[in-house]
C-alpha positions in Angstrom: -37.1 139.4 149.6 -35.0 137.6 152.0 -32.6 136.3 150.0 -32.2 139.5 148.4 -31.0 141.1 151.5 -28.7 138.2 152.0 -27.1 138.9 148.6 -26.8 142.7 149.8 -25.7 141.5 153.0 -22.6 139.5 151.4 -21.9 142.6 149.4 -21.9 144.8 152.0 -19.0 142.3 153.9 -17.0 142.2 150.9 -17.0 145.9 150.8 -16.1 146.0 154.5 -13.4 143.7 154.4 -11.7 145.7 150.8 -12.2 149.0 153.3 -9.6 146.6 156.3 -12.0 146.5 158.5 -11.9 143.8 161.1 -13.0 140.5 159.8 -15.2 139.3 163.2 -16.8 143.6 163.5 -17.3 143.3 159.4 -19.5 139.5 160.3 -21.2 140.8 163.5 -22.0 144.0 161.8 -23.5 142.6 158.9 -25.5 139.8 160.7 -27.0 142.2 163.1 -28.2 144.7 160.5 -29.2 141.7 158.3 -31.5 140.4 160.7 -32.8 143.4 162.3 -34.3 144.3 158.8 -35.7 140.7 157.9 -37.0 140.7 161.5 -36.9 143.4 164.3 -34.0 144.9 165.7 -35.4 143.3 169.2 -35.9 140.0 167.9 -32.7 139.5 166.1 -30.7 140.8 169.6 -32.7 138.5 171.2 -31.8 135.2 168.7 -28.0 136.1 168.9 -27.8 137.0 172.2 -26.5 133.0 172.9 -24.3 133.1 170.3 -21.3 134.0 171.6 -21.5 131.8 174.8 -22.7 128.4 172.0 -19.9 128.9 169.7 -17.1 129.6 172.7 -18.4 127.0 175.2 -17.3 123.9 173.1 -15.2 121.4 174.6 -13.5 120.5 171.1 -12.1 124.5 171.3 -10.4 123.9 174.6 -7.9 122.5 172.2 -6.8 125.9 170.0 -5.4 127.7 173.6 -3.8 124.3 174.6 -1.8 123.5 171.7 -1.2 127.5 171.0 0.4 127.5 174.5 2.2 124.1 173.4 3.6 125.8 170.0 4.7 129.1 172.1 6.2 127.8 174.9 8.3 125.4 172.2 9.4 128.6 170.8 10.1 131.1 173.6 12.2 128.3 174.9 14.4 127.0 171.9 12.7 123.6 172.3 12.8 123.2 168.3 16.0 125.6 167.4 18.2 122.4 167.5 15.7 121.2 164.0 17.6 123.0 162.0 21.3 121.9 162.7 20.0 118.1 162.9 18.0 118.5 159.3 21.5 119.6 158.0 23.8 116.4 159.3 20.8 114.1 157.1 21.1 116.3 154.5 25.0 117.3 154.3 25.2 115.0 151.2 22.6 116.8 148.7 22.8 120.6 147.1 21.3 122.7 148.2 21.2 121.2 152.1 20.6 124.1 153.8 17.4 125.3 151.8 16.3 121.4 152.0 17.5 121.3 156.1 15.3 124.6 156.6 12.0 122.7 155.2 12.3 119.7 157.1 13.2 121.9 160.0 9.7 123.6 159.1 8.4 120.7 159.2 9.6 119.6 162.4 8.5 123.2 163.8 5.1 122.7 162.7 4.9 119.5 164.4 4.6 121.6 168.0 3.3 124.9 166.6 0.4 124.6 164.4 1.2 128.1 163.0 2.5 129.4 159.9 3.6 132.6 161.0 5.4 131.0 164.0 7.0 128.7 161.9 8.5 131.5 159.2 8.7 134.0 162.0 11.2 130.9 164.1 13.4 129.3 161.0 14.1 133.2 159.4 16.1 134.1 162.3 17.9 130.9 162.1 18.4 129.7 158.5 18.5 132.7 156.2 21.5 134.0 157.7 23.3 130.8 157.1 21.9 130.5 153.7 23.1 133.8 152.6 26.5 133.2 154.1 26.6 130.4 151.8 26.1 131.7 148.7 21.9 131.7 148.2 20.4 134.4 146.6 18.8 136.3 149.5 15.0 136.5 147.5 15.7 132.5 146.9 16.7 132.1 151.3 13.6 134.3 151.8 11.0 132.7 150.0 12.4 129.1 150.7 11.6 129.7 154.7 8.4 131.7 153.8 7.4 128.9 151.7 8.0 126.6 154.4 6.5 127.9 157.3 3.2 127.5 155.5 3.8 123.4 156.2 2.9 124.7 159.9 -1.2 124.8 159.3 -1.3 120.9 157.3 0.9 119.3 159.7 -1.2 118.8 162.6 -2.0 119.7 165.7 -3.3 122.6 162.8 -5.2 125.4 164.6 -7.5 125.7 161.2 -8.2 122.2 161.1 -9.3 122.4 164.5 -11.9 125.0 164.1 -12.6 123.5 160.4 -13.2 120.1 162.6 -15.7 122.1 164.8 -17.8 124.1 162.0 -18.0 121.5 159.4 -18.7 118.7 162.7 -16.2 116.2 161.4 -13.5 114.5 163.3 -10.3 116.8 163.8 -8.4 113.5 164.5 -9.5 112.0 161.1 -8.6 115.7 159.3 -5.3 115.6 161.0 -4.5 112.4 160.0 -5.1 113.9 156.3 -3.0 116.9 156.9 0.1 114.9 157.4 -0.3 113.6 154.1 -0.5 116.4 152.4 1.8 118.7 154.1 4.4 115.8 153.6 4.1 116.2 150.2 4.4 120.0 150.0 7.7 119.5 151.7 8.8 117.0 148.7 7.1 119.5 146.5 9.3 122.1 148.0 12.4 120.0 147.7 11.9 119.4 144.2 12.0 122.9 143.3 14.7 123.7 145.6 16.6 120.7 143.7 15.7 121.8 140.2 16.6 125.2 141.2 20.1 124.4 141.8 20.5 122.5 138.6 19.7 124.8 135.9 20.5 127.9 138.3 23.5 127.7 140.1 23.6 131.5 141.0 20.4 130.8 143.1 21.1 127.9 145.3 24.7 126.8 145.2 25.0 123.1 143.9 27.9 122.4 146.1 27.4 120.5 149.1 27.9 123.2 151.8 30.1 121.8 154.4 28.2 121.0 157.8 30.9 118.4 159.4 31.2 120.1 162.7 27.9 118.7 163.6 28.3 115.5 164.9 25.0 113.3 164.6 24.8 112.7 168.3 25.0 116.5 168.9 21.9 116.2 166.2 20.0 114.1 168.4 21.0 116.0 171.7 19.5 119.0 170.0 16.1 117.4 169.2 15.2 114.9 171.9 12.7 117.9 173.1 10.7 117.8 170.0 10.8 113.6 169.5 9.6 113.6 172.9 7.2 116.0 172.6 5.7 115.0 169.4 5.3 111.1 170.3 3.5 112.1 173.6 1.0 114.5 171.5 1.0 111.9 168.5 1.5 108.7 169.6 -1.5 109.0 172.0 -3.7 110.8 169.1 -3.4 108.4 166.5 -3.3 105.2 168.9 -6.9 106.3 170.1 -5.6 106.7 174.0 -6.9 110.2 174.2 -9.1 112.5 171.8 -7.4 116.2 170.0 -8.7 118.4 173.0 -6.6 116.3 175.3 -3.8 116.1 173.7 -3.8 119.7 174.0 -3.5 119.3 177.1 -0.8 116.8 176.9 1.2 118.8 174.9 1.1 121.8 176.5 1.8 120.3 179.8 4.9 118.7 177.8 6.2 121.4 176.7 6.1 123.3 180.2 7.9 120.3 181.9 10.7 119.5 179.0 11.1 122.8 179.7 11.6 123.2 183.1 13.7 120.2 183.6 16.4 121.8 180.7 16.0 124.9 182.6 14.6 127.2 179.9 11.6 128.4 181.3 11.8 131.3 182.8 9.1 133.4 184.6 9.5 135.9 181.4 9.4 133.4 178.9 6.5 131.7 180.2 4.4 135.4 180.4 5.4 136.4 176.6 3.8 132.6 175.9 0.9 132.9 177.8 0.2 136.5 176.4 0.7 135.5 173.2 -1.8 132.9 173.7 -4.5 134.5 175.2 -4.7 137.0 172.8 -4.4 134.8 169.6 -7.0 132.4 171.6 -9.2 136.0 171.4 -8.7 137.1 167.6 -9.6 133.4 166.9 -13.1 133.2 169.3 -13.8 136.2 168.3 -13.8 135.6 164.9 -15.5 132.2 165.2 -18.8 134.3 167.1 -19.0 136.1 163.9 -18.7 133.7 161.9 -21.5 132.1 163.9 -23.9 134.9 163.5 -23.4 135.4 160.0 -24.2 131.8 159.3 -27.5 132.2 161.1 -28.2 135.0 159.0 -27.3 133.3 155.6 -29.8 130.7 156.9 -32.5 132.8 157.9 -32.5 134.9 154.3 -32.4 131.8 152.7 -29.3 132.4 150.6 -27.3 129.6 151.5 -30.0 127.2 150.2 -30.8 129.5 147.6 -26.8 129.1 146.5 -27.1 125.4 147.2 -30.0 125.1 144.7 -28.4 127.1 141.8 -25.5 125.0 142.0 -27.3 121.9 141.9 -29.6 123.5 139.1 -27.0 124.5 137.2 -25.3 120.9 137.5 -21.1 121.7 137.8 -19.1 119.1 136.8 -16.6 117.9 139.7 -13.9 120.0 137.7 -16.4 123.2 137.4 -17.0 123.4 141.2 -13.1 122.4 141.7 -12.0 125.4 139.5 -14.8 127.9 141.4 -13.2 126.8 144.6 -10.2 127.0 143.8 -10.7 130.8 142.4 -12.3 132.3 145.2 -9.7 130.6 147.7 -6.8 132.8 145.6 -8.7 135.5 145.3 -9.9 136.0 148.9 -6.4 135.2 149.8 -4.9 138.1 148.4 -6.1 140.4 151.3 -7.6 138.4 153.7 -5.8 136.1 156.4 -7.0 132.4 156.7 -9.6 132.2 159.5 -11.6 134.9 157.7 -11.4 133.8 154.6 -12.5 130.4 156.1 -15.2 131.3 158.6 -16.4 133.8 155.6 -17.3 131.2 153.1 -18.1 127.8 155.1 -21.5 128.8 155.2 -21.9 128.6 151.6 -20.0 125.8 150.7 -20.6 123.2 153.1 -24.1 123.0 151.9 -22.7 123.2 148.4 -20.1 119.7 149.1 -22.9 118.0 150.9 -25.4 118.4 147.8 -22.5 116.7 145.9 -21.6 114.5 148.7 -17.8 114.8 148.8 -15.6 114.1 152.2 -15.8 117.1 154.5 -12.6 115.4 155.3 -11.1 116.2 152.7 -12.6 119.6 151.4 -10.8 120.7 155.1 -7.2 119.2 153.6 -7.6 121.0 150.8 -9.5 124.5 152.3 -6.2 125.0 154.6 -4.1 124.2 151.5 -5.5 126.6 149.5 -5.5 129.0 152.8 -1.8 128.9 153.1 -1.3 129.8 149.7 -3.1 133.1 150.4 -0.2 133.5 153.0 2.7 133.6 150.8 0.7 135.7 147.9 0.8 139.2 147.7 -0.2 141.9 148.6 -1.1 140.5 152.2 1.2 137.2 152.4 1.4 137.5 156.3 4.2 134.6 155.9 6.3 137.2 153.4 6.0 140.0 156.1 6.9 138.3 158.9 10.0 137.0 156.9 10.5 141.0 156.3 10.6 141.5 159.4 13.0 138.6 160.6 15.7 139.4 157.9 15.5 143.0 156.1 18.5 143.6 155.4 19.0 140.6 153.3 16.0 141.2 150.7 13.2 143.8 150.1 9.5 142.9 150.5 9.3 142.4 146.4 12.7 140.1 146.8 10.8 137.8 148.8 7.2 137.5 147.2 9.5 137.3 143.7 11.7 134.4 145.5 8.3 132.3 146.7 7.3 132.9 142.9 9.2 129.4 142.5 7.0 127.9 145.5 4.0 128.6 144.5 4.1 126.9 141.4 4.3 123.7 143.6 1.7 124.9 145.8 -0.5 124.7 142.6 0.4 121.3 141.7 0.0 119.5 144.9 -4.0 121.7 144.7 -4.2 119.6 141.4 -2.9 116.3 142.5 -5.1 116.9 145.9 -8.3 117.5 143.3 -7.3 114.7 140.8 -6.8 111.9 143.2 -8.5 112.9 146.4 -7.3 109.2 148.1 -3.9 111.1 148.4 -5.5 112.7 151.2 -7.5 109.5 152.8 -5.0 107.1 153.0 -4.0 107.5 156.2 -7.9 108.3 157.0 -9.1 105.2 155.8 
């Protein structure tokens, strides 16, 4: 009986979240009502009254505000504008070097961000006009930065890893370390196409070399010292084992403020709009995460999550089965959901699921946010393709852009395969 009312539980979330409502009211609402029919209404107020203060009061989370007010701060004060302009003098030599400049720059961005919106939302303003100006199709400039700002949730400090790290109770240091991997090679993935692109279509992206000489490469450097700084101070500690992720939150954020400060940037206004900007994306997040907390509790209480676990394990999936389920219900649920739902939705079924088959929770995390950021450049809720909308309408149309990503996402689905196929891609920098 339990387990049936978790199966009507899940339906009634799906049905909630196709009607728009919020994902963390659709989790709470359904945990509550779940319980309070397998239990009492008293009882099941009584066994999640902790949760919000358990889930929030984790000193691993201390890191999502830090390196959020890191990212913003970076951006409200032009720390990683210069990216772009210093991307181009490497690249002056190939076609196509501004659409190549703009994904490196991406991934520079994401370096001190973490965010995918951030990243799209920063390089638009900068790169599409210039791309336009030089003869790129405006769908192609579009869906080339869209594209790339989804290289700012693999390349850490990644706020999904983080919370990943924290549900699945795996090291966030150790997913990082596999998120550089892989959003290094969807950068080369997204150079390929851009490459290809401008080899059989030369109406697309010009195969001329566009003609970037005024920028010296000291001026390039000038421009980017901030970021180098910034990023071996956060990484360089990281990786050498001097200080965990949470502090180097800290780190960073505090780096950011004082690079800041000492170019004379930082303003009383700038530093507001960041710290507003963080507190309420810190919010949506926790928020979110409590949910996600109590509906987890509730899929363990009706039994369903074991209940799933044991169906998969009696049915016996082949490694390529349960890839290919995965793989579905990632697309799928990115269609109209953003990332943190769609991951703090299912975790509670499939981690049980991986650990039956005993695969690296380090590496179902690479993957998970890979297959996350897809969802943000495919429509009809690509948050990536809005925000690019937004930045540079009158260049292209909403359908422009999802139609100039098209080519994007092709890659996107190859490096999924390459990351299923030969899974050490992802732990060689782990191990």
């Amino acid at each position: 009986m339990a387990v049936d009312i978790g199966i009507y539980g899940l339906i009634v979330l799906l049905i909630l979240l196709l009607l728009r409502i919020p994902v963390a009211l659709s989790l709470m609402a359904v945990s509550l009502g779940g319980l309070a029919i397998m239990l009492d209404m008293e009882i099941a107020l009584s066994l999640l009254a902790g949760t919000p203060y358990d889930f929030i009061a984790k000193w691993t989370l201390s890191a999502v505000p830090m390196f959020l007010l890191m990212g913003f701060v970076a951006y409200h004060t032009g720390l990683t504008a210069g990216l772009f302009n210093a991307s181009k003098v490497v690249f002056r030599w190939m076609p196509g070097n501004l659409a190549i400049s703009s994904i490196f720059a991406s991934s520079g961005f994401a370096a001190v961000s973490g965010s995918s919106v951030a990243c799209a939302a920063a390089m638009g303003r900068i790169a599409i006009p210039e791309m336009v100006n030089n003869g790129y199709k405006p769908s192609f400039a579009c869906g080339t930065i869209a594209a790339g700002g989804t290289i700012g949730a693999l390349i850490p400090p990644s706020i999904l890893m983080i919370v990943y790290g924290v549900f699945a109770q795996v090291s966030i240091t150790r997913v990082f370390l596999g998120g550089i991997t892989i959003g290094l090679l969807t950068a080369l993935s997204y150079i390929i196409v851009i490459l290809v692109v401008s080899w059989l279509r030369p109406d697309i992206v010009p195969r001329r070399t566009e003609n970037v000489e005024h920028i010296s490469g000291a001026q390039a450097v000038k421009e980017i010292w901030p970021v180098l700084v910034l990023g071996f101070m956060v990484f360089g500690g990281l990786f050498s084992g001097f200080f965990t992720a949470t502090e180097a939150g800290a780190v960073g954020a505090t780096g950011a403020v004082l690079i800041s400060l000492v170019l004379r940037r930082l303003t009383w206004l700038k530093m507001r709009a960041a710290l507003l900007e963080t507190l309420s994306t810190t919010a949506a997040l926790l928020f979110i995460g409590v949910g996600a907390t109590m509906f987890t509790i509730f899929l363990s209480l009706s039994g369903l999550a074991g209940a799933i676990s044991s169906m998969v394990t009696g049915w016996d999936p082949t490694y390529l089965q349960l890839m290919l389920i995965v793989v579905l219900i990632y697309l799928f649920l990115g269609l109209f959901m953003e990332p943190f739902g769609a991951m703090l939705v299912t975790l509670p079924i499939f981690l049980p699921v991986f650990e039956v088959y005993d695969l690296s929770l380090i590496w179902f995390g690479v993957l998970l946010v890979k297959l996350l950021e897809i969802g943000m450049i495919t429509p009809p809720v690509g948050m990536n393709i809005f925000v690019i909308r937004g930045v540079a309408s009158k260049y292209a149309s909403l359908v422009d852009i999802f139609r100039g990503v098209g080519y994007f996402l092709i890659a996107d689905l190859v490096v999924v395969a390459l990351i299923i196929f030969f899974p050490q891609i992802v732990l060689l920098l782990v191990n």
